[in-house]
C-alpha positions in Angstrom: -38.7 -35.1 -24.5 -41.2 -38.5 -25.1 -41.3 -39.3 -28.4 -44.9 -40.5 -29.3 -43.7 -42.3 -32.5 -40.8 -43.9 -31.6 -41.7 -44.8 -27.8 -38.6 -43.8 -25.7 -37.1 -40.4 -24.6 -34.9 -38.8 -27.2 -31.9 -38.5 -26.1 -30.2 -35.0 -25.3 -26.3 -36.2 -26.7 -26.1 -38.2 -30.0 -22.6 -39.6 -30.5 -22.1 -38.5 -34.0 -20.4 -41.5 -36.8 -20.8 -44.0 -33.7 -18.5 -42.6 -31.2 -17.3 -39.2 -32.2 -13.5 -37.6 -32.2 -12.5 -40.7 -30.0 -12.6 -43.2 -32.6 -12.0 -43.7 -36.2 -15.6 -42.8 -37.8 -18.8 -45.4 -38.2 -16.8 -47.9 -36.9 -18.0 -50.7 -34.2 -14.4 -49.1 -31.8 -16.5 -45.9 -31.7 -19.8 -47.7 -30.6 -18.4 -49.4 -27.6 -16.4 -45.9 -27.0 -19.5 -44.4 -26.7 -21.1 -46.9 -24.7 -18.3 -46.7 -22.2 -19.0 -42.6 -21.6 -22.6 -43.7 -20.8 -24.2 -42.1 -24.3 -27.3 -43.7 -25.0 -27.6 -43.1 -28.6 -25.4 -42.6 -31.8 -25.8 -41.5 -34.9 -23.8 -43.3 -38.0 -24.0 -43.4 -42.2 -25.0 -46.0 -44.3 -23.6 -46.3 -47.8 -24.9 -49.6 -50.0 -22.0 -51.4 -51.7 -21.9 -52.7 -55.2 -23.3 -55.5 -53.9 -26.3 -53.9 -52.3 -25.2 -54.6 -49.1 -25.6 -51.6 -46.4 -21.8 -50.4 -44.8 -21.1 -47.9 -42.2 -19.3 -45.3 -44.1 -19.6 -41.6 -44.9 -17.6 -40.7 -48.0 -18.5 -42.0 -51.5 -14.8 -42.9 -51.9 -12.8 -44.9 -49.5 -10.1 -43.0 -49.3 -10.1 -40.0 -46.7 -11.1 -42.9 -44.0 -9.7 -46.1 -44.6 -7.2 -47.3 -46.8 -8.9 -48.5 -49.6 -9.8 -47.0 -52.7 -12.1 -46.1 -55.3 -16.2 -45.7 -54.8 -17.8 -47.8 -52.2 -20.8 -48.6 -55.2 -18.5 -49.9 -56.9 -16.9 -52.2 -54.5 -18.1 -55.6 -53.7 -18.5 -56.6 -50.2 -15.3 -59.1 -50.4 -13.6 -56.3 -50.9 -15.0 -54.0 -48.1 -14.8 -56.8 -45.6 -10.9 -56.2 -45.6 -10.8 -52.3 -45.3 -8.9 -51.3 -42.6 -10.7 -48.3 -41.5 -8.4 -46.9 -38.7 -4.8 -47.3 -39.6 -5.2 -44.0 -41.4 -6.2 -41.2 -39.4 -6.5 -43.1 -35.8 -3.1 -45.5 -36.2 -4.1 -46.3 -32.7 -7.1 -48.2 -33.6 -5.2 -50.2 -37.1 -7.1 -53.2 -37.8 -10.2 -51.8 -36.9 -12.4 -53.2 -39.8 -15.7 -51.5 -41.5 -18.7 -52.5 -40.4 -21.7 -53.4 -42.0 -25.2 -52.4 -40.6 -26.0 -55.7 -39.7 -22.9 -55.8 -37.5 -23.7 -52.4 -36.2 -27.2 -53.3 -35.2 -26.2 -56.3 -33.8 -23.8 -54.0 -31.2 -25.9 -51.2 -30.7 -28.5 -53.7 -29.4 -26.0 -55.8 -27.3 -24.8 -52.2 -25.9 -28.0 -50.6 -25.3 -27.6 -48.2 -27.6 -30.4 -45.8 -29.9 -29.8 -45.0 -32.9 -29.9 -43.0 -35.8 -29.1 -44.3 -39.0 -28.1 -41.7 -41.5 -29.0 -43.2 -45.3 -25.9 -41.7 -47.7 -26.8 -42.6 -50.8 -24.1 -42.3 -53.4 -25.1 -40.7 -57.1 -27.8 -42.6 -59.1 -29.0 -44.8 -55.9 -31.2 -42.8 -53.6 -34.1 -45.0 -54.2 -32.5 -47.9 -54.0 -30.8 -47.2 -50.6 -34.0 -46.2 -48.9 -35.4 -49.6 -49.8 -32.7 -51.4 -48.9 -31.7 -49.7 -46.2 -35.2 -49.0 -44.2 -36.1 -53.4 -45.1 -32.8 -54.0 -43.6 -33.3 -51.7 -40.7 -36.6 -52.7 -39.8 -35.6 -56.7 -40.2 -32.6 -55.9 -37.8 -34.7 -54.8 -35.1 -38.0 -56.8 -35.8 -38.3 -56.2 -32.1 -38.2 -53.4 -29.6 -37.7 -49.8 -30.7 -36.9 -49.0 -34.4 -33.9 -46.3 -35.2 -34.6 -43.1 -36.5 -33.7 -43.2 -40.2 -32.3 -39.9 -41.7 -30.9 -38.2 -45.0 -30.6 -35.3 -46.9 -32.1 -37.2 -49.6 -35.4 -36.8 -50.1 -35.6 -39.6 -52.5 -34.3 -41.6 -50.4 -36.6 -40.8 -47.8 -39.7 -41.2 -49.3 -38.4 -44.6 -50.5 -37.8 -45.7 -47.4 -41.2 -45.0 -46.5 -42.9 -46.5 -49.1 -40.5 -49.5 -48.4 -41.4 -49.1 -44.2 -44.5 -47.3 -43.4 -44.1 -47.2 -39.9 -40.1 -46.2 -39.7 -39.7 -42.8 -38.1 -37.7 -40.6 -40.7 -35.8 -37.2 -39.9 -35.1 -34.7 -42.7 -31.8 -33.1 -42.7 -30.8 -30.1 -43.8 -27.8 -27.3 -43.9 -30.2 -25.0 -43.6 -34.1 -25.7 -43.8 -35.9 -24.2 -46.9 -38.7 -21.8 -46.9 -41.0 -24.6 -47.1 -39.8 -27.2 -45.0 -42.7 -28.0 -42.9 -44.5 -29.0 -46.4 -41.5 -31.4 -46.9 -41.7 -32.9 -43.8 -45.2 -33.3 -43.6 -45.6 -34.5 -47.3 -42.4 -37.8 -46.4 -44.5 -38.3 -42.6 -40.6 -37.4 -41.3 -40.9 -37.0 -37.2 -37.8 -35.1 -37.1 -35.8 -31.8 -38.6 -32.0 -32.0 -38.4 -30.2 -29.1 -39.1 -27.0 -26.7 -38.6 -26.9 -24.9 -35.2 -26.1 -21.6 -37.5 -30.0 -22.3 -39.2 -31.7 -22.6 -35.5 -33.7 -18.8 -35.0 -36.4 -18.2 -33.3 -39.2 -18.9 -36.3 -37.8 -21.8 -37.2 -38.1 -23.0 -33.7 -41.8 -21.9 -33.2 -43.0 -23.4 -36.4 -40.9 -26.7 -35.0 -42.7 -26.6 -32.2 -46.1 -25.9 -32.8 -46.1 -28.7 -35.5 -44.6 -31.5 -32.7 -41.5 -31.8 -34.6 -38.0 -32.3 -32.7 -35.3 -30.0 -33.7 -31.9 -32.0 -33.6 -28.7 -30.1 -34.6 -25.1 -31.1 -35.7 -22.7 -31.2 -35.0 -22.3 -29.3 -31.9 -19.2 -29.7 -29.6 -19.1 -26.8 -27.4 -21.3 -27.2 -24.2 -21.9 -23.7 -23.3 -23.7 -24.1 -27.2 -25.6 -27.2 -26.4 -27.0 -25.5 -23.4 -28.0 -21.9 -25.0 -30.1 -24.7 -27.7 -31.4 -26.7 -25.2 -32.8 -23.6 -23.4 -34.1 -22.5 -26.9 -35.8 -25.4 -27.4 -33.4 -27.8 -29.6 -34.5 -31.2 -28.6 -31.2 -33.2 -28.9 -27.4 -32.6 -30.3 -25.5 -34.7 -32.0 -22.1 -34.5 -30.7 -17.6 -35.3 -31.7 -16.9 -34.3 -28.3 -18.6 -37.0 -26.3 -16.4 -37.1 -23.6 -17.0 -33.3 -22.3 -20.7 -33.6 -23.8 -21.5 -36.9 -23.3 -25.0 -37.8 -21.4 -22.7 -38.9 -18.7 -22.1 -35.1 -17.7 -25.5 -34.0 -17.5 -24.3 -30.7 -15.3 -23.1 -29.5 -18.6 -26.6 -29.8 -20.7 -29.0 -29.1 -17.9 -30.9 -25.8 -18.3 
């Protein structure tokens, strides 16, 4: 599927939090992981600091993925910069520090990877993190194609467009609402995200009449990514990259 907005074809396989079940999560291990299987895009979160700075991160605490503690708005980026974010649940990987979006975007683009940058806004800062995050995202790659910026904030969202005009936004949700085509269409998203359980058939016409890509997560099964690619899902976003991975096309192709 060409993307008119964005200017390259959207990839069938997003690896999700950078590189998926094979890495400790939004981390820069899981971005070269990915990158080795042959994905070419992944999808990671975005959490601003106390200081304002954008990290890769999905919780609003520290502790289920790294072994820090306490909220990451709260914490300054000296602190962050020590996190170790894989000793805990990917001992294999200990050492494996959090990475800010900067660094992120400054691997993705050495790599050759797309991406989709998922704005998390902790409690109190969705506007703020749209700003910041879509300035930063757009200064970070002030040349070729931009990411696709996404959240379940709508707050956030139509901060970051007000912030970036021309940033291509995705709406996510659980499960769409009645009137999410008015939503989209009033934030100028280009993109729907939602659960594989919300895809039926009305939801994909309306989708597809109105030109907008249907991207679920977080789908890990291939015989499911097929029977949604023959639906007409546009792309996945994928913790099994290495059994759904772009490198295995046999298993997407319908």
């Amino acid at each position: 599927m060409i993307s008119p907005r964005l200017g390259w074809p959207l990839p069938r396989v997003f690896a999700h939090r950078c590189g998926g079940a094979l890495a400790p999560e939004n981390t820069l291990a899981g971005l070269r992981i990915a990158a080795r299987l042959g994905l070419r895009a992944v999808e990671f979160d975005v959490m601003l600091s106390a200081d304002g700075t954008p990290w890769l991160i999905h919780d609003e605490t520290l502790e289920r993925t790294t072994n820090g503690f306490g909220r990451v708005c709260e914490s300054a980026d000296t602190r962050l910069r020590v996190v170790d974010a894989g000793v805990c649940r990917h001992p294999a990987f200990a050492g494996e520090l959090l990475p800010t979006l900067a660094s992120a975007a400054s691997l993705c683009r050495q790599l050759g990877l797309r991406v989709n940058v998922e704005m998390k806004p902790a409690a109190g800062f969705e506007a703020l993190t749209g700003e910041v995050v879509a300035r930063q995202v757009r200064r970070l790659w002030a040349t070729g194609e931009l990411p696709l910026v996404s959240s379940f904030s709508e707050t956030a969202l139509a901060a970051a467009r007000a912030a970036v005009p021309e940033l291509p936004l995705g709406c996510l949700h659980q499960r769409p609402p009645v009137d999410w085509l008015v939503r989209v269409r009033e934030l100028a998203a280009w993109s729907l995200h939602c659960a594989p359980t919300s895809v039926d058939d009305d939801l994909l016409r309306t989708a597809s009449a109105a030109g907008i890509p249907l991207l679920c997560y977080t789908v890990n099964d291939p015989l499911t990514a097929a029977a949604l690619f023959q639906r007409g899902v546009a792309a996945v976003f994928s913790d099994r990259i290495d059994c759904l991975g772009e490198n295995q096309p046999r298993m997407i192709e319908t």
